[in-house]
N, C-alpha and C positions, 0 to 999 in steps of 0.2 A: 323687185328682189334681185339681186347680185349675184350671181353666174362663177364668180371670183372665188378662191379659194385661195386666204391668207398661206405662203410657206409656199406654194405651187409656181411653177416657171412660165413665164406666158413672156409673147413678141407682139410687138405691135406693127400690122399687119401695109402698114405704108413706110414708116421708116424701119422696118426689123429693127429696133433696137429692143433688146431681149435681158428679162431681169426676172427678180424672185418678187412678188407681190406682197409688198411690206403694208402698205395705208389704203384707204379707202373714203372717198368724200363723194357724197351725194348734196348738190344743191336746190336751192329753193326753184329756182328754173327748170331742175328734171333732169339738168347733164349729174352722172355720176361721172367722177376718174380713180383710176387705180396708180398707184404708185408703184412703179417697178426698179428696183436695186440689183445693178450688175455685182458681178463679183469683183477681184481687181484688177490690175492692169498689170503685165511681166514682171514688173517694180513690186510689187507686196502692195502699191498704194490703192487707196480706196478711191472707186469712183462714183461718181453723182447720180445720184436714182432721177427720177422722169414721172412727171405725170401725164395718163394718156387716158383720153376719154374711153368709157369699158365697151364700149360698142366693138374696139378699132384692136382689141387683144384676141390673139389665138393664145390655147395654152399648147408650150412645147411637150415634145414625146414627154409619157408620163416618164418621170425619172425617181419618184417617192416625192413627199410633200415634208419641208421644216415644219419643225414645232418647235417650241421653246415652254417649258416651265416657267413661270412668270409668280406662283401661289406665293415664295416669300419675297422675290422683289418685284413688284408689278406696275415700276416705273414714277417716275416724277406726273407730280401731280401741279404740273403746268400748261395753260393753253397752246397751242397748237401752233405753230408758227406763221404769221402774216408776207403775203408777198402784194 
């Protein structure tokens, strides 16, 4: 069971690279990872979220948790992206 809580800010705890917890994938092997999404960069630009095994996450001071309403659009109904 996952520890994680989608919308909540968590660092990972060897590279402090620190983001809001968007995805979550658990493998047939046992490693789970959370995907964590910075905000942007000085520029307005958007920067690249991270996957990090969930062992290796603290979550930041509590600071409130996102949510989003999803009940009328709840997204493309396409697989998940391969790397």
């Amino acid at each position: 069971m996952s520890k994680i809580e989608f919308g909540r800010t968590y660092r990972d705890c060897i590279t402090r690279f620190q983001g809001i917890a968007t995805g979550h994938s658990h493998y047939i092997s046992g490693c789970s990872q959370v995907l964590l999404q910075p905000g942007v960069d000085k520029d307005g630009k958007l920067l690249e979220g991270h996957w990090f095994d969930e062992q290796r996450l603290e979550e930041v001071a509590v600071i409130g948790q996102i949510t989003l309403d999803n009940g009328a659009t709840p997204g493309r109904d396409v697989p998940a992206p391969k790397r």
